[in-house]
N, C-alpha and C positions, 0 to 999 in steps of 0.2 A: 504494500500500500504506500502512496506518497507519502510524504513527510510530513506533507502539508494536511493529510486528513487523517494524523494520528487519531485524533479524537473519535473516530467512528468504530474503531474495535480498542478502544483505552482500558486500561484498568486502570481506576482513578481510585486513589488512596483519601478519605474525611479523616480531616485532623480536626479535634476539636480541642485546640493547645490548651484552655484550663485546663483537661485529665492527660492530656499527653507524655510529656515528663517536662520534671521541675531541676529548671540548670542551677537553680541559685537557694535553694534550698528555703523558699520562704511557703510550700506548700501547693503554690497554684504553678503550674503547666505554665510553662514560656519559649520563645524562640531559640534559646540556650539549647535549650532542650530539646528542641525539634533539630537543629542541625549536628547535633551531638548525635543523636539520631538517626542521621540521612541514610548512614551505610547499614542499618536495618532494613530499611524501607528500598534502599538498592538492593539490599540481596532477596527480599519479599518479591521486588522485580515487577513494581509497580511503574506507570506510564507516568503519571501525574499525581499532585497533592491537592483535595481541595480543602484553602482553610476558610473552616465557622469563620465570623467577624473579630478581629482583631486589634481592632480599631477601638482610641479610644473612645469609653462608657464607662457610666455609672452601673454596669452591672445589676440592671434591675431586669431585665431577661434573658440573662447569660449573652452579653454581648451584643442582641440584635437592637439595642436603643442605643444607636450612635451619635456620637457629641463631635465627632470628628472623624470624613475619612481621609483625611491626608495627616493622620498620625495612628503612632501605634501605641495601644491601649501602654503603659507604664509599667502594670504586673507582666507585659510578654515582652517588652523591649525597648527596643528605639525602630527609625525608620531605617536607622543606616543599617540594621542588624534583619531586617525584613529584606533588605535588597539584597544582601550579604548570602540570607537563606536563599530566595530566589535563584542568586548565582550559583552556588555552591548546589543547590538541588539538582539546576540546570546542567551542568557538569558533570553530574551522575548520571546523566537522560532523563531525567525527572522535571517535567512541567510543574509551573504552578498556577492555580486555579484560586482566585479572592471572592469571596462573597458580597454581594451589595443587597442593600435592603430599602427599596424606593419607597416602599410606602409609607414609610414614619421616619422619624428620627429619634432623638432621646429630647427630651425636657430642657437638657443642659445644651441644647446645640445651639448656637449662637444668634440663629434665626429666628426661633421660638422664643427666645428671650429677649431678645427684642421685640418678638411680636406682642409680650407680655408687658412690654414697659411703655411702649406705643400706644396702646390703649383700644376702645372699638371703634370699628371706621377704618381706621389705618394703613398704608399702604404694606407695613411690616405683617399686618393680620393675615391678605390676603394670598399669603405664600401656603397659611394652613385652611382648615374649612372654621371659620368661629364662625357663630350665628347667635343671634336673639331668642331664648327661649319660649315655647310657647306656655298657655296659662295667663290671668288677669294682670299678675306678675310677671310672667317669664321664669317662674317657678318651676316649668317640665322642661325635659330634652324635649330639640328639636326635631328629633321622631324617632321612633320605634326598633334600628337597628337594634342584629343582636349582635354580642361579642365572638369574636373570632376563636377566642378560648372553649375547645366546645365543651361543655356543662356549666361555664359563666353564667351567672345570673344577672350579673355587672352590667351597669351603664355603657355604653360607650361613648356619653358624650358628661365632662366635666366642667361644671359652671364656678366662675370669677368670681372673685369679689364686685368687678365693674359691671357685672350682667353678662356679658358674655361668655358663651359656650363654647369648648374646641372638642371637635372628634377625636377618635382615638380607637381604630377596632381591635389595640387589642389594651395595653396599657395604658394608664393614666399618664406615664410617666412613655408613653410612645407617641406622641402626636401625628397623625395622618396629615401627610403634603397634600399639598392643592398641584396636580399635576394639568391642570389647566391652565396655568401661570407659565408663560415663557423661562421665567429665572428658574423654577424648579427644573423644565429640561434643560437648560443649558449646562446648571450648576452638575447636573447627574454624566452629560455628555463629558463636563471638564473632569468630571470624578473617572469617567473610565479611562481617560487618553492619559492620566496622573497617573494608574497603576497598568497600563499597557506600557508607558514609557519609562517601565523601571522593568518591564522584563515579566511579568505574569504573562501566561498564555491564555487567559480565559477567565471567567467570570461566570458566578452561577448567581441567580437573579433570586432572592427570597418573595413570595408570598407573588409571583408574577402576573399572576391574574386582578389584583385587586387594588390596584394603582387608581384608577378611572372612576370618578364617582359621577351620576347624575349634578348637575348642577344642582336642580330643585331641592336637591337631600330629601325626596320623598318616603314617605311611611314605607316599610318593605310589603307590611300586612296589603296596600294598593296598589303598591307600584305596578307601571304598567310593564308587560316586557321589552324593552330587555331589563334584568338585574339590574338595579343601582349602584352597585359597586360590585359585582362580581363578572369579570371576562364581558365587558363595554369592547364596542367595537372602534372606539377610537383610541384604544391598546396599543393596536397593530401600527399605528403611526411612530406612534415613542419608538419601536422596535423596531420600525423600518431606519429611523434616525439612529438607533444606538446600533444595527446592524454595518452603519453605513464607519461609523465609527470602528468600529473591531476590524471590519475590510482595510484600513490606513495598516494595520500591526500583524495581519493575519492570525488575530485573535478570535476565540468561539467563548458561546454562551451556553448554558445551561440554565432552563427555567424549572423552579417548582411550583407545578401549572395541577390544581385538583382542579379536575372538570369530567362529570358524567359521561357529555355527549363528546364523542370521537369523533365526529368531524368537526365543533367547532376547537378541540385540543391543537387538532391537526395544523390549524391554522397560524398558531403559533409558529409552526416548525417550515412554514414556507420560506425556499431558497431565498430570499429577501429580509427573513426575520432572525428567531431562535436555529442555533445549529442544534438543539438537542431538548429535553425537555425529561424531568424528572419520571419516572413509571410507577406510580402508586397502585396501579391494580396488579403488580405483578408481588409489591410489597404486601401488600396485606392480605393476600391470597392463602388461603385455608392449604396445610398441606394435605391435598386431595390430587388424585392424577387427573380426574376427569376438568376439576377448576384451574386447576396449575395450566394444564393445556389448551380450555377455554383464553383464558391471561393470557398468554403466548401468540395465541391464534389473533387475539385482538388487537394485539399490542402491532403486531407485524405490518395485520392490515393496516391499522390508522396509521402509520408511518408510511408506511409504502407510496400512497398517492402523491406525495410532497419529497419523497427521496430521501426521510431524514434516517438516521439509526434508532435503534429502539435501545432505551438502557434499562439494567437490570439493577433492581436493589433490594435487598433482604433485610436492611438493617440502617438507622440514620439517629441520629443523636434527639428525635424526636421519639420514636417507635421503641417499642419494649424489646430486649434484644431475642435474636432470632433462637437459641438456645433453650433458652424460658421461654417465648411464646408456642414453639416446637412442640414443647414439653406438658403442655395445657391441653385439659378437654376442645377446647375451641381454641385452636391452631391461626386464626386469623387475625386482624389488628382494625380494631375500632377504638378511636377516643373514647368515646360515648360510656365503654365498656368496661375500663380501664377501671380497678378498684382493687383495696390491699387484702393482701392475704391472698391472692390466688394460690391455688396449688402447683405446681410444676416437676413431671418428672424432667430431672437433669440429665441421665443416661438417655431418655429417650428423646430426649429434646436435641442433644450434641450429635445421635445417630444421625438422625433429618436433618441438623444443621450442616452438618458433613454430606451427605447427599446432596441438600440444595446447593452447597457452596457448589459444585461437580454440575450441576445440571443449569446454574448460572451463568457461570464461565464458559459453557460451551453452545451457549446460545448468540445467535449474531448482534453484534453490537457493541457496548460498551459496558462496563461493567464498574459497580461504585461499590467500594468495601471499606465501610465502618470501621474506627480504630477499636481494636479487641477483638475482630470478627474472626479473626486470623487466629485468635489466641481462643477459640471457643469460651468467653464471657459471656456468664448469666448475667439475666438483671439481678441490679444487687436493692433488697430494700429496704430504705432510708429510715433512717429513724424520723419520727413525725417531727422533735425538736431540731435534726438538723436539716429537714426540705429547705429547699432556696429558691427553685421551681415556682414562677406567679404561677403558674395553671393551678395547682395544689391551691393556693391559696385566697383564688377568683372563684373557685367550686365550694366556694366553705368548708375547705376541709376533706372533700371526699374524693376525690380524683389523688392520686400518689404522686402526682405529676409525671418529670422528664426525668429527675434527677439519677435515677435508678439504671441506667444506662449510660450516664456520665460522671462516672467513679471513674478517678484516677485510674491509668495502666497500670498493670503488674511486671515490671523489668527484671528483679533477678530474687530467685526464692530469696536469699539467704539476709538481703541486706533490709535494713529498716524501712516499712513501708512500702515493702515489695521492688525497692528499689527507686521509687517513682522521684524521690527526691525527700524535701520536709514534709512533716505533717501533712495530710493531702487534704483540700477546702472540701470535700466530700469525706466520709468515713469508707475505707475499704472494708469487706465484709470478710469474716472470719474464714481463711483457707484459701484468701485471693491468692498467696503465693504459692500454689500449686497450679497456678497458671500461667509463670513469670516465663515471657518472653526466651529465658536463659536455657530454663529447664526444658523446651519445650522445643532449642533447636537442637536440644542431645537427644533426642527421643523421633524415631525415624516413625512412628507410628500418629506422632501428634497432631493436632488439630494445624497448627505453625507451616509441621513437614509437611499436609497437603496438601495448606495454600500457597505453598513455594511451586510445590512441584507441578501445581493445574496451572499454576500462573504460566510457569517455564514451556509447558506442553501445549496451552492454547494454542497456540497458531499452527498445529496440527492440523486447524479444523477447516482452517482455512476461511477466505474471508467471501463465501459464498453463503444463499439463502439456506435456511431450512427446509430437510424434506424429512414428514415422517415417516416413517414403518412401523409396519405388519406389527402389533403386540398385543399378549393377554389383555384383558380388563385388570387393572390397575395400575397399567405399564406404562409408561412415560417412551418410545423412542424414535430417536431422528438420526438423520446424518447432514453435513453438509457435503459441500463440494469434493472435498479430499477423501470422502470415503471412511473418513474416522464416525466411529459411530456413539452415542452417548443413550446409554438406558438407564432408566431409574424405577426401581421397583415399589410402589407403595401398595402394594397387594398385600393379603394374608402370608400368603404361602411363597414358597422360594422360587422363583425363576428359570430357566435353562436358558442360557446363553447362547445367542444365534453362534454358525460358523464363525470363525474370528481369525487371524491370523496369530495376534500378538495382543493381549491386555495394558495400555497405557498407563492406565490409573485406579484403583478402584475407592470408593470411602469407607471402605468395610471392607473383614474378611469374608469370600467366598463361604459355602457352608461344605461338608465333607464332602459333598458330590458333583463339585465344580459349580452350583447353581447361585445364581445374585440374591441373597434375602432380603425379607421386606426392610423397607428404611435404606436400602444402600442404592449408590449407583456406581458406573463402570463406565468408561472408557475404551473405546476396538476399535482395532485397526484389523479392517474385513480382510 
């Protein structure tokens, strides 16, 4: 594949540097840390990095309420040590990928607080959505949205002292831009040419659909169609501007785009906009063969018409990790659902997660893997005094939140804190060091040795479409163009193994009779 369209079969590496590791020993994950790093992640033999927000925040939703992006947050570094990483990642062959997040900012951004000191009317107001509330007073929100946090019961809009109201879908402390405002797009165009022109190769676009709000800020319970602020069709515009941008640097985007209907997702992804677009039905997909390959089948077609790649993710510093959720009577991932105490088998959970990792990777496209993913990490859960997670505590208490998934890494049994560095701003749970990065590249059987070795072996598979075959009922298989072929057994009973020449890889031992058992998958070369 050219050089220039690494991005379409990438293995892309999420750092979410607060857990990643801590260079300076003050407990939170930093740049230190990640370049100290790099030659793990080189020998993992990953394509690209993409990092959460790193910019500095007040840390009131782990990073994505930005005060500044042309600095780096102070607990992860400086900017010269951002560029430093870039280079030095680069020089491994390793890209890097920055996160932008258009639809809010943080409270302390410069713009907001001046809109705050400007008062109502203002021309500083109208960068965010403030409004007059309704009521005899102006005592209510100016209408009905709900919060983006889903089981919020939370306002989304927070009233002044002076009367005025500012939106906010998801924190108080996140204020919603007015992307109708010229200076919003320019000030977002000069944010991306600021981090193209230090050497990232890409950007992945938070909350991507929900930039564009109706002007009227109408009631949702009325509004007419389209959405008020969910996937607006003057989107595509910003996206054809900020595509036009990335084309100056040979730079790509990634959008995280929730949206039901597939063709209007798709839209996103035209040669003109998004080179890619995040895959949440393949994410939260029940481990079931018949749904797995429904996901698959869907995911292909709605990319296909527009030429984009489809990408694959099991796991993201929002989602319950794939181990645990695996391991659960309901195997799938809904917010909604989301509450403590679930049960979880762990052996049974690591088996699937080792399977999926296999049946991931050899699907066409690009493939994103969670820091830990590698390392089979459960979710770990939180003690209620230490959550830091607003979702947790926008639910009044009953949602567990995210935090459970963003426990600090485990680097080497033996040493304090699993290695991770000081004290970690999360608690690690009891026995994390039997997961430590160290121990787990001695052990040729490990969760670590798998994902080295599918990584190393993808491109076996070659960079042609899917075709299925011939399998029992609860069989998962295909091959691409090269003839290597990928089965995964989520049936009862154990499998027989078509003709084969040679077994590449498998996630599991065979059973005594050469057959694939349930939960595993396999790798052939016909």
């Amino acid at each position: 594949m050219a050089q220039q369209d690494w991005w379409r079969s990438a293995v892309i590496y999420q750092v979410y540097v607060r857990s990643f590791a801590d260079g300076d020993g003050d407990g939170t994950g930093d740049l230190a840390g990640v370049r100290a790093r790099l030659p793990y992640l080189a020998e993992l033999g990953v394509d690209a990095l993409w990092f959460n927000p790193w910019y500095l925040s007040p840390m009131k939703d782990g990073g994505y309420d930005v005060a500044d992006y042309r600095a780096i947050d102070p607990a992860f570094g400086t900017l010269a040590e951002a560029e430093k990483l870039i280079a030095e990642a680069r020089e491994l062959g390793i890209r890097t990928i920055v996160d932008i997040v258009p639809n809010h900012v943080s409270d302390q951004h410069p713009w907001f607080q001046a809109a705050l000191k400007a008062g109502p009317g203002s021309p500083e107001r109208e960068l965010f959505h403030f409004r007059r509330g309704r009521g005899p007073h102006g005592e209510l929100p100016p209408n009905d949205w709900p919060s983006q946090f889903v089981g919020s019961t939370e306002p989304v809009w927070t009233r002044l002292p002076d009367g005025d109201w500012y939106l906010h879908l998801f924190t108080p402390e996140q204020p919603d831009l007015n992307w109708a405002h010229p200076a919003v797009r320019q000030e977002h165009e000069d944010i991306l040419r600021f981090w193209f022109e230090r050497g990232v190769a890409g950007v992945r676009i938070d909350s991507a659909a929900l930039l564009a709000k109706d002007p009227d800020l109408p009631d949702l319970a009325t509004a007419p169609h389209p959405h008020p602020f969910v996937d607006r069709d003057e989107l595509h515009d910003v996206y054809r501007s900020w595509r036009a941008v990335a084309d100056e640097y040979g730079g790509v985007f990634v959008g995280e785009v929730w949206l039901p209907d597939t063709e209007r997702f798709a839209r996103y992804l035209r040669p003109d906009e998004l080179h890619t677009a995040f895959n949440f039905s393949f994410l939260s997909c029940p481990w079931d063969a018949e749904r797995l390959r429904t996901s698959i089948e869907t995911t292909l077609a709605e990319h296909a018409p527009v030429g984009a790649p489809a990408t694959w993710v099991l796991c993201n510093h929002d989602i319950t990790r794939t181990v645990t959720r695996y391991g659960r009577t309901d195997t799938g991932f809904d917010f909604a659902a989301k509450a403590f105490g679930t049960p979880s088998d762990l052996a049974l959970g690591t088996r699937r997660a080792r399977a999926a990792a296999l049946l991931s990777l050899a699907l066409p496209g690009a493939v994103y893997v969670y820091q830990g993913e590698e390392l089979g990490l459960p979710e770990a859960e939180i003690p209620r005094e230490r959550i830091e997670d607003p979702m947790h505590f926008r639910s009044g208490g009953t949602d567990p939140g995210r935090d459970g998934c963003r426990v600090p890494l485990p680097w080497t049994a033996d040493a304090p804190h699993a290695g991770f560095g000081g004290e970690p701003w999360l608690p690690q749970p009891d026995g994390w060091a039997a997961y430590a990065a160290d121990r787990q590249a001695a052990d040729p059987a490990s969760m670590l040795a798998l994902y080295r070795e599918a990584i190393r072996l993808r491109p076996a598979f070659g960079e042609g479409p899917l075709t299925w075959l011939p399998a029992p009922e609860g069989m998962l298989a295909f091959t691409r163009d090269t003839g290597v072929r990928c089965l995964v057994n989520l049936a009862d009973a154990p499998a027989e193994l078509p003709a084969h020449s040679r077994v590449l890889l498998a996630s599991g031992p065979l059973d005594p009779r050469g057959r694939l058992p349930k939960d595993t998958a396999i790798w052939l070369r016909a």
